[in-house]
C-alpha positions as CSV (number, residue, x, y, z in Angstrom):
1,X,19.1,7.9,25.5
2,X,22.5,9.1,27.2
3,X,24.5,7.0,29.1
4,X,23.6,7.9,32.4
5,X,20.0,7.9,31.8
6,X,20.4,4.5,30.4
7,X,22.2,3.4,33.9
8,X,19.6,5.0,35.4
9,X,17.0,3.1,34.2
10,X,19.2,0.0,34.4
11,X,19.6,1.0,38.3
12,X,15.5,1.2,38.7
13,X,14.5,-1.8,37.2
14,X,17.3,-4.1,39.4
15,X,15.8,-2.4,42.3
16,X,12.5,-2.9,41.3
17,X,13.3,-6.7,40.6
18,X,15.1,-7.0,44.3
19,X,11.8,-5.2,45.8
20,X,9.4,-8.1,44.2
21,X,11.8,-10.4,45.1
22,X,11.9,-9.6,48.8
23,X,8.4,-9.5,48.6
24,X,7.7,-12.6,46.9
25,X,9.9,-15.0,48.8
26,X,9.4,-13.0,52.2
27,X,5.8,-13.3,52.1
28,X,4.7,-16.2,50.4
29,X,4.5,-19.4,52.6
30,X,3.1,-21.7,49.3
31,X,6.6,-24.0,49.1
32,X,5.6,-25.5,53.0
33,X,2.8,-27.3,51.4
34,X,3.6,-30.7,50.2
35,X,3.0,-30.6,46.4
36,X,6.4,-29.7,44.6
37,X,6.4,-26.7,42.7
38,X,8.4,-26.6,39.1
39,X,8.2,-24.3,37.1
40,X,9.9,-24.3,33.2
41,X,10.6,-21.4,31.1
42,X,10.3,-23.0,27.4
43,X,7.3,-25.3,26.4
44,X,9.7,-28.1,25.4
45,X,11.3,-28.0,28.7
46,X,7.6,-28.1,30.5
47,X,6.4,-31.0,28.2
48,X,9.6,-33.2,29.3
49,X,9.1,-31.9,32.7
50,X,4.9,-33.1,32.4
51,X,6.3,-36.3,30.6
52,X,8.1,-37.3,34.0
53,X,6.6,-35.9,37.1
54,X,2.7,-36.3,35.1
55,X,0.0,-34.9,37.9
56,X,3.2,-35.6,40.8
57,X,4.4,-31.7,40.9
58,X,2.7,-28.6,40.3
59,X,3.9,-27.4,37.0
60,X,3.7,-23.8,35.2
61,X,5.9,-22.3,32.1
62,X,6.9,-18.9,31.5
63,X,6.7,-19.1,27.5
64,X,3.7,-20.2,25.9
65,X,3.0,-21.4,22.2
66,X,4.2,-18.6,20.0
67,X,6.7,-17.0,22.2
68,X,10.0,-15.6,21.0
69,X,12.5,-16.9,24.1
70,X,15.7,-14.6,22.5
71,X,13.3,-11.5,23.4
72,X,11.2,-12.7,26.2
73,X,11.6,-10.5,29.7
74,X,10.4,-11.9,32.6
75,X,7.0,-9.8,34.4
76,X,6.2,-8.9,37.6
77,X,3.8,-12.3,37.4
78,X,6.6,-14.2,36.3
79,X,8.7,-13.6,39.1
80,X,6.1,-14.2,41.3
81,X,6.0,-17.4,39.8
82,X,9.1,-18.1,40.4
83,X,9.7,-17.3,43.9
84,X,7.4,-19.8,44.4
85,X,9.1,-22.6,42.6
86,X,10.7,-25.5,44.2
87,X,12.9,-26.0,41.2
88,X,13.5,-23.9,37.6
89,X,14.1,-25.6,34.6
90,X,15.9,-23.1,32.0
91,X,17.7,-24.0,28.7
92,X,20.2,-21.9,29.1
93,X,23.5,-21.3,26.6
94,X,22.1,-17.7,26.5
95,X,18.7,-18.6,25.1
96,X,16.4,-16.7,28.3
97,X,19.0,-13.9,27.7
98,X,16.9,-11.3,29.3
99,X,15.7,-13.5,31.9
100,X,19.4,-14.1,33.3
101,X,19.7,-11.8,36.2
102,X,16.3,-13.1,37.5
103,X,17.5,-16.5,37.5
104,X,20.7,-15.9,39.0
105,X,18.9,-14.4,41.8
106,X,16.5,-17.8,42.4
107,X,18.9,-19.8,42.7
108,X,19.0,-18.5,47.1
109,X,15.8,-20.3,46.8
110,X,15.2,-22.9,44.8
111,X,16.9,-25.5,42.6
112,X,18.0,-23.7,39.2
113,X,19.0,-26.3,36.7
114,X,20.3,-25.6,32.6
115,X,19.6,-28.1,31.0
116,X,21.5,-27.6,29.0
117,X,24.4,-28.4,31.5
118,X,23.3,-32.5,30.9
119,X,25.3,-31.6,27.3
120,X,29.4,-32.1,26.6
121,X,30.3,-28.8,25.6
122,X,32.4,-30.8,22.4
123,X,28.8,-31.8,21.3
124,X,27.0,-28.3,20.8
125,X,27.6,-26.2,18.2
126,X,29.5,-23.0,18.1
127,X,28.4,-20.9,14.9
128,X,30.8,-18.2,14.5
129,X,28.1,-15.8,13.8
130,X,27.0,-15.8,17.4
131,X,29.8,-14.5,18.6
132,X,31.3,-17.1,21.0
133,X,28.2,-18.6,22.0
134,X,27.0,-22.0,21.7
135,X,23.9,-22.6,20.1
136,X,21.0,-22.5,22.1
137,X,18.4,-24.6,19.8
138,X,19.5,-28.5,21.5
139,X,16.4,-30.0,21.0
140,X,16.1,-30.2,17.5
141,X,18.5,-33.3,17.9
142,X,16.3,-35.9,19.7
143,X,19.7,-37.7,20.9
144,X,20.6,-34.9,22.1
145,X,17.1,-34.1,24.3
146,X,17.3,-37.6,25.6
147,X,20.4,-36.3,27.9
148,X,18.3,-33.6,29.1
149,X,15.6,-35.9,29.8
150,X,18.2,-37.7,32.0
151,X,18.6,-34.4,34.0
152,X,15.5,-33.7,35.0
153,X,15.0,-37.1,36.3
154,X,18.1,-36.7,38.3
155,X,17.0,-33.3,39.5
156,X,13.7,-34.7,40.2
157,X,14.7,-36.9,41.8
158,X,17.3,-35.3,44.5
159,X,14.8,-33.1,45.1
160,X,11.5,-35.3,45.9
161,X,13.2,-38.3,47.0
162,X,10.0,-40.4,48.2
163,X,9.1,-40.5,44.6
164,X,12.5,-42.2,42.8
165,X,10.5,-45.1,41.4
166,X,7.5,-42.8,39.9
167,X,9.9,-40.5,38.0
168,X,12.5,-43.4,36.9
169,X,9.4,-45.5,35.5
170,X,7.5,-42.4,33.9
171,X,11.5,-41.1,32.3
172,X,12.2,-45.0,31.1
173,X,9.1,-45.1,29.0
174,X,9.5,-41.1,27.7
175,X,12.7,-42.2,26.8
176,X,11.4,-45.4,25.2
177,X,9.0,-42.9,23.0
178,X,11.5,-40.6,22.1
179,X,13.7,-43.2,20.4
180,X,11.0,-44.5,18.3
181,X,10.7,-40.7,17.4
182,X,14.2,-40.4,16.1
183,X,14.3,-43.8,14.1
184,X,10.8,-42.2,12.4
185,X,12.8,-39.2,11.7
186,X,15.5,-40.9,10.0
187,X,12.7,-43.0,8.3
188,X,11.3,-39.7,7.1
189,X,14.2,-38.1,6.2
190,X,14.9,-40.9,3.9
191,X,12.4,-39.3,1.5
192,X,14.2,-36.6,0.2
193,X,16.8,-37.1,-1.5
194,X,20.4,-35.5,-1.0
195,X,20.9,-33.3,-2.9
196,X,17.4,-31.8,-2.3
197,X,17.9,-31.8,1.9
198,X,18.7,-28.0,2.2
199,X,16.4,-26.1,4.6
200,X,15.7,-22.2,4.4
201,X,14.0,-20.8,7.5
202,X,13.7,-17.3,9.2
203,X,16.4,-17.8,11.9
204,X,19.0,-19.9,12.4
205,X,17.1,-22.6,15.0
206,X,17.4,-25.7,13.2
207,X,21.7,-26.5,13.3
208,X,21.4,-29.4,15.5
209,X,18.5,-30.8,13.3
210,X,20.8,-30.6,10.2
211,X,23.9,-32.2,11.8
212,X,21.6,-35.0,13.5
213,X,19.9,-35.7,10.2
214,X,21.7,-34.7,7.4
215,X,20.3,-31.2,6.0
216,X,22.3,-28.3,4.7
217,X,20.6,-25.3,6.8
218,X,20.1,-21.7,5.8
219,X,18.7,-18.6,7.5
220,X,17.7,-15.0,6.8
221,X,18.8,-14.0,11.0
222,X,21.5,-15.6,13.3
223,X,21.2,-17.6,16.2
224,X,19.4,-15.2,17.9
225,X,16.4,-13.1,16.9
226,X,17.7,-9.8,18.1
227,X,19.4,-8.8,15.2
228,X,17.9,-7.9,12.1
229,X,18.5,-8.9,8.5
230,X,19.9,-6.3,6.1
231,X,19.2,-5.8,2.8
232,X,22.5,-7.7,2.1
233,X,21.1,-11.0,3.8
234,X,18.0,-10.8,1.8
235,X,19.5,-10.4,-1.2
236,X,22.8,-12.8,-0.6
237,X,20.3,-15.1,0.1
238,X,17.8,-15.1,-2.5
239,X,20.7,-15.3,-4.6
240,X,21.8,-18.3,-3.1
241,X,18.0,-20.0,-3.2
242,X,17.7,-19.0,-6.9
243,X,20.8,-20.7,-8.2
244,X,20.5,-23.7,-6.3
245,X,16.6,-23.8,-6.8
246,X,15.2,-24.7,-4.0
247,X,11.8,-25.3,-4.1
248,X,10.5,-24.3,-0.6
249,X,11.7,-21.9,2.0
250,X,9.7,-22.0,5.7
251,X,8.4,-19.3,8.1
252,X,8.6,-20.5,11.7
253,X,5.7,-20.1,14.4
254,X,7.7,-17.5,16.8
255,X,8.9,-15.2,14.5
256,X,7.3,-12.2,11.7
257,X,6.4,-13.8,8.4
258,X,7.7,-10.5,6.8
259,X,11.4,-11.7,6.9
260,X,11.0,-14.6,4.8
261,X,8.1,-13.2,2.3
262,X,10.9,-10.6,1.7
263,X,13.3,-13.3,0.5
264,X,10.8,-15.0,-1.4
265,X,10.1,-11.4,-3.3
266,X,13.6,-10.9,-3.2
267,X,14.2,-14.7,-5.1
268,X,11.1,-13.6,-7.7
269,X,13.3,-10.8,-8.9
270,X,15.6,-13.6,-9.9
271,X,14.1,-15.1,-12.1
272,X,12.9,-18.2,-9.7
273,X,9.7,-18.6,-7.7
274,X,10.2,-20.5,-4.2
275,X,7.4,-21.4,-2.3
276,X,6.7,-20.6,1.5
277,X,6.7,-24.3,2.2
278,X,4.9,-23.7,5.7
279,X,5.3,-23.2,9.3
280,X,8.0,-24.8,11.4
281,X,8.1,-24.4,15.2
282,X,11.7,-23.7,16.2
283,X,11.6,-22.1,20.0
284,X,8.1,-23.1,21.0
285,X,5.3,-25.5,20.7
286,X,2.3,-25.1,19.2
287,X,-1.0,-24.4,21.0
288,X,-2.0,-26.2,24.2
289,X,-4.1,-29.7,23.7
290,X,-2.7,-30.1,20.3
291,X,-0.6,-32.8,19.1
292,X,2.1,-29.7,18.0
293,X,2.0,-28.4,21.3
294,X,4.3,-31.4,23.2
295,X,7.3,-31.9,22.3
296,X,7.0,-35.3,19.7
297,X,4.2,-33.7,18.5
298,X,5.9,-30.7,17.4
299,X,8.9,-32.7,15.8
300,X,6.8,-34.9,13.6
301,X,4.7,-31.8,12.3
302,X,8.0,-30.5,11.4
303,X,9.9,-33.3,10.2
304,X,6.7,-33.9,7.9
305,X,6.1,-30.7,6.4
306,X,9.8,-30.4,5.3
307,X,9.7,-34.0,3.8
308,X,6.7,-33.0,2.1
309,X,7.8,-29.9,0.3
310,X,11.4,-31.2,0.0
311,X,10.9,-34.8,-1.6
């Protein structure tokens, strides 16, 4: 594509975007009734969001179980959706990359919260692989998601006034569940020995969970899932999998199997057989009405099937 089609294109789709805005916002009169609308692009967002407000608000979310968010561009639907909102929960730190200039432009009406804002910027990681980015992935440190459980109360809050006392009780007992999570964590983790903590997965989601809880972390991609691997990563890292001999490498629920059967093919040729040691999910939950798809859920599958094939 030349350059000026390319601007082209980019000049038609902004227009497009402004047009369903216009219309959306102009024309629907749903935020006058009394029910709060929120609406949450990541299912670990939602679940904190469902964890708080319960039956309260009227809650959607833009990425369902399975859903890549490093790739995910908003539809026609989804900006319906969120003309509509009262507020918008996003992660942010370049996670809904595609979905920023759609976000920027709700913000005229409605409450548009990161947050990931809720987070000192001296306590998220800053891989220099992603190229002056911080790292996106802040809930795989439950300490870390208990800050952004404090924002949504707050935001909740502001917003829908009347109910303080619902949202404060429903976020003190959330919170309560969320510490027992991370001292089971820790519990876990205690199973596998030191030496053997050293986690292989397709991309590289799960930094926070190796600083929180002591794991050396590898991965085929970067940060984000746009890039692809070369031959050099596959190979650079089967190298590194065969001489340390580690005895599982993961797939992850959101992104191709291919990537890591490739390693593990690439680790055969060296003399060492690693075993896919299961599926992790790294940027969403699993399916709807199953323990994997809220948030807890999703951290003790995890946490368990690396302690399993680890220990």
């Amino acid at each position: 594509m030349s350059l000026f089609m390319f601007f082209r294109v980019r000049i038609v789709l902004t227009v497009s975007l402004v047009l369903i805005l216009f219309l959306a916002v102009g024309c629907d009169s749903s935020k006058n009734n009394s029910i709060l609308k929120v609406v949450s692009t990541t299912g670990m967002i939602h679940d904190c969001v469902l964890n708080i407000a319960k039956d309260n608000v009227e809650l959607a979310v833009l990425m369902g179980p399975g859903v890549d968010p490093h790739l995910y561009k908003a539809t026609e639907n989804d900006v319906l959706t969120l003309a509509r909102a009262d507020i918008i929960f996003y992660n942010g730190l370049h996670l809904e990359a595609k979905l920023g200039d759609v976000l920027d432009k709700m913000s005229d009406s409605a409450t548009v919260v990161a947050v990931s804002d809720s987070i000192n910027k001296d306590r998220l990681r800053m891989p220099k692989e992603f190229e002056g980015f911080y790292d996106p992935h802040i809930w795989f440190d439950v300490r870390l998601w208990l800050l952004v459980v404090d924002m949504v109360e707050k935001t909740l809050i502001q917003v829908d006034k009347a109910n303080k006392a619902f949202y404060e009780q429903n976020a003190t007992e959330y919170r309560r569940k969320l510490k027992t999570l991370d001292d089971d964590i820790v519990s876990h983790i205690r199973m596998v020995p030191d030496s053997q903590r050293v986690l292989v997965t397709a991309h590289d989601a799960f930094g926070y969970f190796g600083d929180a809880y002591g794991f050396e972390v590898y991965a085929l991609q970067g940060i984000s899932t746009e890039s692809e691997a070369a031959i050099y990563d596959v190979d650079h890292l089967a190298s590194f999998i065969a001489n340390r001999k580690i005895p599982a490498i993961f797939v992850e629920s959101s992104i191709s199997k291919r990537y890591v059967l490739s390693v593990q093919e690439a680790v055969k040729s060296k003399g060492w057989q690693v075993k896919i040691g299961g599926e992790l999910f790294s940027d969403a939950l699993g399916d709807f009405n199953t323990p994997e798809g809220t948030y807890i859920g999703m951290m003790k599958h995890n946490v368990k099937t690396i302690v399993e094939q680890l220990k």
